[in-house]
C-alpha positions in Angstrom: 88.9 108.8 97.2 87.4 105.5 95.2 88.8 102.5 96.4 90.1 102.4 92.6 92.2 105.3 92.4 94.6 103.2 95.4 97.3 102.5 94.0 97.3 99.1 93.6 101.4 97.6 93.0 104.5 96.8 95.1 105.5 100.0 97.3 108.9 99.7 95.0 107.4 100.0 91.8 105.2 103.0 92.8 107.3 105.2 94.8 107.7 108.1 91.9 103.5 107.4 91.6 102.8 107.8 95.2 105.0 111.4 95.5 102.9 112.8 92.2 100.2 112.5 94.1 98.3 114.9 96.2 98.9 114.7 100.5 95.6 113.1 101.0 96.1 110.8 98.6 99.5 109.6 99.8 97.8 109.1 103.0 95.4 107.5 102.4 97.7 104.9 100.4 100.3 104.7 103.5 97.5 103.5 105.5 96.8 100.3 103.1 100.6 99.2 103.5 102.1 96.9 106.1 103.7 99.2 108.7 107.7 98.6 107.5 106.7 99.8 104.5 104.7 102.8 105.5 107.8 104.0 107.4 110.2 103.0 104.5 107.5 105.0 101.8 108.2 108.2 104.6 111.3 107.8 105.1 111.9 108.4 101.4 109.6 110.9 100.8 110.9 114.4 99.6 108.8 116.2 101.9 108.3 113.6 104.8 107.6 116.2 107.8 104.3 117.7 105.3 103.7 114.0 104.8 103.7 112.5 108.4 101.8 116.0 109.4 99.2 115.1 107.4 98.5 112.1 109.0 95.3 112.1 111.7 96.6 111.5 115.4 94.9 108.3 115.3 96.7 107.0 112.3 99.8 108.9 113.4 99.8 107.0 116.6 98.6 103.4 115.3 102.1 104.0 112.9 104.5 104.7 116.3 102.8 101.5 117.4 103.1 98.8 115.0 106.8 99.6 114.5 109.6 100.0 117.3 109.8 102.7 119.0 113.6 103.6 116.8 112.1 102.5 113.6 109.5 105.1 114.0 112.0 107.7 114.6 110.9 109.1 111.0 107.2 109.7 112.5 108.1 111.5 115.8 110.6 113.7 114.3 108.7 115.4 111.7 105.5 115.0 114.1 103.4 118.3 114.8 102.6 119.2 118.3 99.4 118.3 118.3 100.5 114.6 117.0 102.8 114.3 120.0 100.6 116.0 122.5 97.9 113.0 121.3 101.2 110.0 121.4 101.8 111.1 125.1 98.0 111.5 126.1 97.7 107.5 125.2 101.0 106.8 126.2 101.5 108.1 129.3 98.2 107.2 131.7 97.3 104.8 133.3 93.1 105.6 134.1 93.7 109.1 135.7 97.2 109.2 136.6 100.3 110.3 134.7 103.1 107.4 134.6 106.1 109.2 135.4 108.4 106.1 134.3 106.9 106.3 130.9 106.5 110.2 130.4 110.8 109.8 131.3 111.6 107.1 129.0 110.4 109.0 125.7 111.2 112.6 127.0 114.5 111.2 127.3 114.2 109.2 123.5 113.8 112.8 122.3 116.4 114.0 124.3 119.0 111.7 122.5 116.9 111.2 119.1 114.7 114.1 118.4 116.1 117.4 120.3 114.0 119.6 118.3 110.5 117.9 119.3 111.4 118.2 123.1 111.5 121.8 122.6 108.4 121.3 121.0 106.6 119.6 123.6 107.9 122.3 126.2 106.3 124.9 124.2 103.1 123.0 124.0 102.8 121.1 126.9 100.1 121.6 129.9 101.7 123.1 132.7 100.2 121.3 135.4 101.9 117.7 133.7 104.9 119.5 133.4 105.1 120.8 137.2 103.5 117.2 138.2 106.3 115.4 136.9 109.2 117.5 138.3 107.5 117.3 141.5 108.4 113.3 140.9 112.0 113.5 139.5 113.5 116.6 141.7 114.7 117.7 145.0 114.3 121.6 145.2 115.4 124.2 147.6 114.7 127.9 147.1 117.4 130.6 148.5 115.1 133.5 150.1 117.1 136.4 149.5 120.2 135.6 147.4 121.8 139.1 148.1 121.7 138.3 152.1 122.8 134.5 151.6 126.4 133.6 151.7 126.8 131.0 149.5 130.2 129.9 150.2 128.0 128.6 153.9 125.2 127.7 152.1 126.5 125.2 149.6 126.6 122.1 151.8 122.8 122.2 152.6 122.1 123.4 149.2 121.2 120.9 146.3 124.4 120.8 143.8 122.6 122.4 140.6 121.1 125.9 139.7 121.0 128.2 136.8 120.2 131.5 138.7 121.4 131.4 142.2 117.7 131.3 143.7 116.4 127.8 142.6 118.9 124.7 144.1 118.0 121.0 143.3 118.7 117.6 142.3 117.3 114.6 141.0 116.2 112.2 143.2 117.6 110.0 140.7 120.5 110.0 138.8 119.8 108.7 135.1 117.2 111.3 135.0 119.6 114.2 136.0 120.5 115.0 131.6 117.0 115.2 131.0 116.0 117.8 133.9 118.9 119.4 133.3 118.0 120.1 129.6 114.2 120.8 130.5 115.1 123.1 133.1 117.9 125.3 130.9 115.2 125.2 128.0 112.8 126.4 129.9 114.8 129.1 131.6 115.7 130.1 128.0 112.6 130.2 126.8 110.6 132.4 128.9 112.2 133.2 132.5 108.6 134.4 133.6 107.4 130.9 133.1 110.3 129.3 134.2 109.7 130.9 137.3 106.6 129.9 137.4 107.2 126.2 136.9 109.8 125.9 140.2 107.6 128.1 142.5 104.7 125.1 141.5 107.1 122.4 142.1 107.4 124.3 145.2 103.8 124.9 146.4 101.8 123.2 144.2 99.6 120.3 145.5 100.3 116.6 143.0 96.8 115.6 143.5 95.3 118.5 142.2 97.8 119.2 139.3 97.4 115.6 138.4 93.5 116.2 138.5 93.6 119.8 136.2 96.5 117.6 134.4 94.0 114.5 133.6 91.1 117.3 132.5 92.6 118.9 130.1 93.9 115.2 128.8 90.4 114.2 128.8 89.1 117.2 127.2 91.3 116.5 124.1 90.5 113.3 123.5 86.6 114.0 124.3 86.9 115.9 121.1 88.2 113.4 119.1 85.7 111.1 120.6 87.7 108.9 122.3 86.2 108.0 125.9 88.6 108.2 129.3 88.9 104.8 131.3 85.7 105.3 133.1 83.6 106.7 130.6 84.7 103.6 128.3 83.8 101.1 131.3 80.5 102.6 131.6 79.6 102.4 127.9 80.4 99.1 127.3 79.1 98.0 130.6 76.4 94.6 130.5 72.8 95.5 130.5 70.7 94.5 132.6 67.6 93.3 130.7 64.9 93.6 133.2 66.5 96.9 134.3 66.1 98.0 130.7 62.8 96.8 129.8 61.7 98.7 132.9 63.0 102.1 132.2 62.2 102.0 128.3 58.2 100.4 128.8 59.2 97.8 126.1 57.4 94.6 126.4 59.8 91.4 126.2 57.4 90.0 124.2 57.6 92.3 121.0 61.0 91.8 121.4 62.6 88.6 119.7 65.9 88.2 122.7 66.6 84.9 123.9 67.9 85.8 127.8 68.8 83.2 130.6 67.9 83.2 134.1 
C-alpha cells in the first residue's frame, strides 16, 4: 500500500478509520504504532481474532515481545496455530535443545489464561516435543496386565495418578502436576490411540533422538520462513578470511579497492 494511504493521526481519532479498512490494511497500520497501542487498537477491534490472524508470525511474535507477556494476552488468545507453533519455536530453544523451564512456564500461562489455545497447541504440536518434555516433568509406571493386577497391593509402589488403570505416574515436581494433569486428560479425550501412543514413548522412547527429530522439524519450519538455526546463523555471519577468499575466487587484491591489516 503507498506509504500515503497510512493513516496518518492519533490511534484515538482514527479508530472508526482503521476498522473501515480492509485486513491488510489494518495491518499494515498496526505495525507503524508503538506496541501499547497496537495491542490497545486489537484489543478494541470488532473482529480481533481475524485481525491478530492476519498478522505474519514474524510481526505476530515481535508484538508478544515488545509488550509483557499479560498485556499480550489479546495476541496469544486469538493466535492461529501456526502463530503459536512459530512463538514457541523462538521461544523455547536454546541452539538444539528444547528448554523445558520455558516450554512449562507458557504451557501453564495458557493453562490459567488461554485454555482454548492449549488445546490448540496439543492438536498441533510435534509429537516428539510433546513426548520429550513429559519424559522431563513425569514419573511413569505401566501395569502389565490390569486384569491380573491387584490393585488394592499395587497401590503403594504405584505412582498416585492415572486415568485408565494401565498408565501410573507423577510429577517429579509438584507445581507442574495441574498442567500434566490437564495435558494428559486432554489428550486421553482427544484421541485415546494417540494418547496411548504418547505414554508408551515416554516409556521407551530415547530423549536424544526425540530432541533431534524434535529440533528437525523446528528447523524445517523456520528454514521456510528463512530464518537460519543457531549454527547455520554462526556460519553465515562468520569473518572472512581475505586471503582464504581471494584464493578460492582467483580475484586479484589489486583490482580490489579493500584496505586489510596484517
Amino acid at each position: 500500500m503507498p506509504k500515503e494511504n497510512i493513516i496518518p493521526f492519533p490511534l484515538e481519532k482514527t479508530t472508526t478509520q482503521l476498522y473501515n479498512k480492509s485486513l491488510d490494511q489494518q495491518v499494515q497500520h498496526l505495525m507503524s504504532l508503538p506496541a501499547e497501542d497496537r495491542i490497545k487498537a486489537i484489543s478494541e477491534s470488532p473482529d480481533p481474532e481475524a485481525l491478530v490472524q492476519k498478522l505474519p508470525e514474524q510481526d505476530f511474535y515481535i508484538s508478544v515481545k515488545e509488550v509483557d507477556v499479560k498485556d499480550a494476552l489479546v495476541l496469544v488468545r486469538n493466535a492461529s496455530p501456526s502463530q503459536l507453533k512459530f512463538l514457541f519455536d523462538m521461544e523455547w530453544w536454546e541452539k538444539y535443545v528444547p528448554e523445558e523451564e520455558k516450554a512449562w512456564e507458557w504451557l501453564e500461562f495458557l493453562r490459567t489464561n488461554a485454555p482454548r489455545q492449549l488445546l490448540t497447541w496439543l492438536k498441533n504440536v510435534d509429537g516428539e516435543l510433546l513426548i520429550s518434555l513429559l519424559k522431563k516433568w513425569l514419573v511413569l509406571e505401566k501395569v502389565p496386565d490390569p486384569d491380573e493386577t491387584d490393585f488394592m497391593e499395587a497401590t503403594d509402589k504405584l505412582p498416585p495418578y492415572t486415568i485408565d488403570n494401565v498408565y501410573y505416574w507423577n510429577a517429579k515436581k509438584g507445581d507442574k502436576l495441574p498442567l500434566i494433569k490437564t495435558i494428559l486428560a486432554t489428550l486421553f479425550e482427544l484421541d485415546q490411540k494417540l494418547y496411548f501412543q504418547v505414554m508408551e514413548g515416554i516409556i521407551w522412547g530415547i530423549q536424544a533422538e526425540l530432541e533431534e527429530d524434535a529440533y528437525k522439524w523446528r528447523k524445517g519450519r523456520l528454514e521456510d520462513l528463512a530464518i537460519p538455526d543457531f549454527y547455520d546463523a554462526l556460519d553465515i555471519y562468520k569473518e572472512i578470511d581475505l586471503s582464504d577468499f581471494f584464493e578460492k575466487h582467483y580475484v586479484d587484491k589489486k583490482d580490489i579497492n579493500l584496505q586489510t591489516t596484517e
